[in-house]
C-alpha angles and dihedrals in degrees: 000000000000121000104258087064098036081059103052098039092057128070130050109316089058095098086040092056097050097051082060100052087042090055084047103049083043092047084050088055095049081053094063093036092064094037081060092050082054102051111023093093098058113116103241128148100216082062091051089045086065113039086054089060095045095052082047089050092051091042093055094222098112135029105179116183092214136028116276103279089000105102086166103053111071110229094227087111095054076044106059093036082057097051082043096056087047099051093051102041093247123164113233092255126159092250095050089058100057090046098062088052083055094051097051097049091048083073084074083070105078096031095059090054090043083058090041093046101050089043099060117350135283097296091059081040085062099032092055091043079055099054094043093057089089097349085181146336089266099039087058093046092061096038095075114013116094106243098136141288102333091109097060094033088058097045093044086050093057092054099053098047091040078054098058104039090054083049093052100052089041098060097036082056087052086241114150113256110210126232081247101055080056111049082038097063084037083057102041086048092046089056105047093053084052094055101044124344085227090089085087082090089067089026098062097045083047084057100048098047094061082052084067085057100040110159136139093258087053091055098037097053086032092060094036103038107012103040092043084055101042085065094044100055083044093037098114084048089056100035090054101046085047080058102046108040096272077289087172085069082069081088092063089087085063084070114108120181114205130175119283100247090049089048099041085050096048083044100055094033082059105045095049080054095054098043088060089248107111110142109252144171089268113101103211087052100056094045086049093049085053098059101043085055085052091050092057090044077054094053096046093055084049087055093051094051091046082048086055101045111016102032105169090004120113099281110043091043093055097034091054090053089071102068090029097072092041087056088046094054086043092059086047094046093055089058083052125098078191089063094080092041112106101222093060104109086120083076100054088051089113098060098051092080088039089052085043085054093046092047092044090051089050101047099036093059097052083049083052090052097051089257103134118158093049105057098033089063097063086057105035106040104047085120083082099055084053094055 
């Protein structure tokens, strides 16, 4: 932890703080609790999907490694809601499913203020947890709906990059990494290959992070403690494949590369979309859709001046992860035909926590400055950008 943060997460307003990110990350899971409640009933297949495996789970009569018809999506989701159901003596309802997808995704909470925090301080910690409550109509959608293994991809993802970047700032400060720190980000990223393959967008920023701390002790415990346990948290997807003649690569006709100026427009157009911020004949939205293009201006001139004085150090490291996962799902997107379809916000799942930890570094500096109204709008009035 740097000392700013060490600072303000000492003294006597510590327990009361984190009673305060506790209500919120409990008001958050209230959130997706009653977005479950709104949306379980609709009649949709991909539900139906899932609640069959899940009463075939519990029943023990089938343990499947991907969704049925899915030999690309790892089954672990349908599986903990399962072993949920079980341990608390739930019947294998509509509604329960979609409640242990809520509950799942409501691991990506604390993680996202854990990223904000160490970014920028507790106040982008809080103003990023904020954000992330709803994030967007579609955010929330997939956050609890059952639609296949994006829950536990996100939250996997998180880890892993939360992993590296602690690695990372703990060998450039000459600080000891334990074996555990090691065969713990191998097995976040393992399964959350296993889960969608969509968790490169995590895994490549991860990667080149721990380029940043490239040393002999980083690639001797990476190839003998991370990399062993990469393939054992993916282990079923590559034991199957093995088994089925690699039939998940069967995805790989679905690419679709398109020029860079037509994938970097669909890309941007969508994700706009997706994030609830599509320009729109509604004022307020507009004008919210403009700051909150001028926080993340913000928080890039605060990662240039962390690249020019803490280079490697807790900011920078954790700041720099943000775009760099943005950047990550741009370069997949461009090898997409989904990319241009209207109804793809599953895909950009990943960015909505990087854009959360942009928006928290922004705003909480200008909390830290004394600069209230401003900051506080980008967090406090999104309802606008949804309208």
């Amino acid at each position: 932890m740097n000392e700013r943060q060490a600072q303000s997460d000492t003294g006597y307003s510590r327990g009361r703080w984190i009673l305060l990110i506790g209500a919120i990350i409990l008001m958050g899971v209230v959130f997706r609790v009653i977005k479950a409640l709104q949306i379980y009933f609709i009649p949709d297949s991909d539900y139906t999907l899932v609640a069959l495996m899940v009463k075939h789970m519990a029943a023990g009569c089938d343990h499947p490694v991907f969704f049925y018809g899915q030999m690309y999506m790892g089954s672990l989701e349908p599986a903990l809601t399962a072993l949920l159901c079980k341990l608390l003596g739930l019947d294998i309802s509509l509604f329960n499913v979609f409640l242990g997808t809520a509950l799942i995704g409501s691991l990506s909470f604390p993680l996202i203020y854990l990223w904000a925090r160490e970014a920028g301080g507790r106040y982008a910690g809080l103003v990023a947890l904020l954000v992330s409550l709803v994030g967007s109509e579609s955010f929330l959608h997939f956050a609890v709906a059952p639609c296949g293994g994006y829950m536990v991809m996100l939250v996997s993802g998180l880890i892993a990059l939360y992993l590296s970047c602690r690695i990372v700032i703990h060998l450039k400060a000459g600080l000891k990494v334990t074996a555990l720190a090691y065969v713990a980000l191998g097995l976040a990223g393992g399964v959350g290959w296993w889960s969608g393959q969509l968790v490169i967008v995590f895994l490549l920023p991860a990667l080149l992070i721990l380029l940043l701390g490239i040393s002999w002790t980083l690639m001797r415990n990476g190839l003998l403690l991370a990399l062993p346990a990469f393939f054992i948290g993916s282990a079923p997807w590559w034991i199957w494949n093995a088994t089925h003649e690699w039939a998940t690569f069967a995805f790989s006709k679905e690419l679709d590369v398109k020029s860079a100026a037509d994938g970097m427009s669909a890309f941007w157009t969508s994700l706009l979309r997706a994030m609830g911020y599509s320009a729109s004949d509604n004022v307020g939205a507009s004008l919210v859709l403009l700051l909150v293009l001028v926080m993340v201006i913000l928080f890039f001139v605060l990662l240039t001046k962390d690249a020019i004085y803490y280079k490697c150090q807790g900011p920078f490291v954790f700041k720099f992860a943000a775009p760099l996962v943005v950047l990550a799902l741009l370069a997949v997107s461009v090898t997409s035909k989904y990319i241009s379809i209207e109804n793809n916000h599953r895909y950009f799942l990943p960015v909505f926590p990087a854009i959360a930890v942009m928006l928290g570094c922004a705003v909480g500096w200008l909390i830290q400055k004394k600069i209230y109204g401003l900051g506080w709008l980008v967090g406090c009035d999104r309802s606008h950008c949804n309208k």
